[in-house]
N, C-alpha and C positions, 0 to 999 in steps of 0.2 A: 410522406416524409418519415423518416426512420425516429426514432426516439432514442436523445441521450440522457442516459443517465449517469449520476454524478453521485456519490457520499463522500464528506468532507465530517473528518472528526479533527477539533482543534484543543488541544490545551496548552498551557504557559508553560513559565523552565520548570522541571521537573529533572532533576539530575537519576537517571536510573543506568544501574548495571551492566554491563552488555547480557550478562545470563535474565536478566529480567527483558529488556530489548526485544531476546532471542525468544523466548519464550512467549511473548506476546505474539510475537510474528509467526512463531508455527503452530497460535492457536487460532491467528488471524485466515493463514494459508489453510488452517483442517476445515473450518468454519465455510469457505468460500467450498473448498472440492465438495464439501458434504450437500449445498445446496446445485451443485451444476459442474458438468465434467470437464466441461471448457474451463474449469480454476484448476485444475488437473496438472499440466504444465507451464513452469512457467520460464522465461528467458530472461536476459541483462538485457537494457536498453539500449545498450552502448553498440555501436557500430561494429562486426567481427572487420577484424585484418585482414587483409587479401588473403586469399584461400584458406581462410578458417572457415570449418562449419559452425553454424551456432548451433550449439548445445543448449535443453534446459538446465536450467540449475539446480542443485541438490538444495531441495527442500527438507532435509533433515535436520535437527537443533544443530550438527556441526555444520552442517553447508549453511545454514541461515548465519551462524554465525561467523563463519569466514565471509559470507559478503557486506556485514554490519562491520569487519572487520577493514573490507577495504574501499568502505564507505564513510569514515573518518574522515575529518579536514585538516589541514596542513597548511602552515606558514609558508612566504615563501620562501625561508631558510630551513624548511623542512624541519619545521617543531609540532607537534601535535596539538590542535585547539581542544584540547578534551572538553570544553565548556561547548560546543558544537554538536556534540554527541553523535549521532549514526547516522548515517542516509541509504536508504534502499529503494531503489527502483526496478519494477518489474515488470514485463509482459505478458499475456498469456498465450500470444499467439507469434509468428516469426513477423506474420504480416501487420506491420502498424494500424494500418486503416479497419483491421477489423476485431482487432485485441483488444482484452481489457489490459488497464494501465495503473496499478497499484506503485502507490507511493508514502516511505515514511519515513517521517524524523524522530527518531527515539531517542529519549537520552539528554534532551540539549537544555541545558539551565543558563544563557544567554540570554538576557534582559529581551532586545531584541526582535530572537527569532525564536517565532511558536513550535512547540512539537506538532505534529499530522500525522492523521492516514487520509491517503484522497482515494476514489475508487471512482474509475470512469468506466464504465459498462462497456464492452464494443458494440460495436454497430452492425452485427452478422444477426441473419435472419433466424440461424440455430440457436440463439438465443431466448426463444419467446417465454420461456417461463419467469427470465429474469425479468422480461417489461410487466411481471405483474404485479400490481402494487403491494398484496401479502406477501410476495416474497422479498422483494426491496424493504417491504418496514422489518421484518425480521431478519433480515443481514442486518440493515443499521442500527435496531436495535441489540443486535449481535455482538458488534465494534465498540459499539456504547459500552457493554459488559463488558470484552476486553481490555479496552483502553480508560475507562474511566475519564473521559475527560470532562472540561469546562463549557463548551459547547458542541453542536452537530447539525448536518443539514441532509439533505436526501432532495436532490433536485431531479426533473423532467422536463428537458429544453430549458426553458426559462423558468419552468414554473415551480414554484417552493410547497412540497409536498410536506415536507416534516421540516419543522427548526427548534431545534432547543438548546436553554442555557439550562446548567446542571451546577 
């Protein structure tokens, strides 16, 4: 049986900037390439259109920032929820079933809905240094520094390897 892994960092509204957003995120994206290459590329989630190729996305503070840009929400009279703040989802691989799957909400001060980062490991066997538990507790103790939040968790299958409130 292969081993998934899982980090969830959560905190409450927090109304932040898009240049503060952007900048967590491309210190979130150095943090990941620097422990494993497969953080190296990453893709949109989203379906390409008939005869597009998919391309990675520019992980530089502008590319990070145009996709925070149109990861915004919207009425549906097309008014901006700025209270919703940013959404980015990413890939790191084209194939689903064996990419990691980063996900965050930055920015949103919405009673509501929490900010995140989630982080699901893939499931490819060129992976093995990520299933080791030193390195999983210093990514998420990584994220932690990053993001500052309220709480975090670091799961294995089912099983809860690290949880903390902050």
């Amino acid at each position: 049986m292969k081993n998934n892994f899982f980090i969830g960092i959560y905190w409450g509204k927090r109304k932040e900037e898009l240049t503060t957003c952007t900048a967590k995120i491309k210190s979130t994206l150095d943090l990941l390439s620097s422990l494993d290459n497969s953080f190296t590329l990453w893709y949109k989630t989203s379906k390409p259109r008939k005869g597009e190729v998919l391309q990675p996305v520019d992980t530089s503070s502008e590319g990070i920032k145009t996709l925070l840009l149109k990861g915004q929400n919207y009425n549906d009279v097309g008014e901006l929820l700025e209270d919703l703040g940013y959404l980015i989802v990413l890939k790191s691989e084209k194939d689903f079933s064996k990419a990691h799957i980063l996900s965050v909400i930055c920015g949103c001060y919405f009673e509501k809905t929490p900010n995140s980062i989630t982080l699901n490991i893939g499931k490819n066997n060129a992976h093995k240094d990520l299933a080791k538990r030193e390195v999983l507790e210093n990514l998420y103790r990584g994220l932690i520094e990053i993001w500052k939040p309220d709480k975090g968790i670091l799961r294995c299958n089912s099983d809860e390897i690290l949880s903390d409130t902050f």
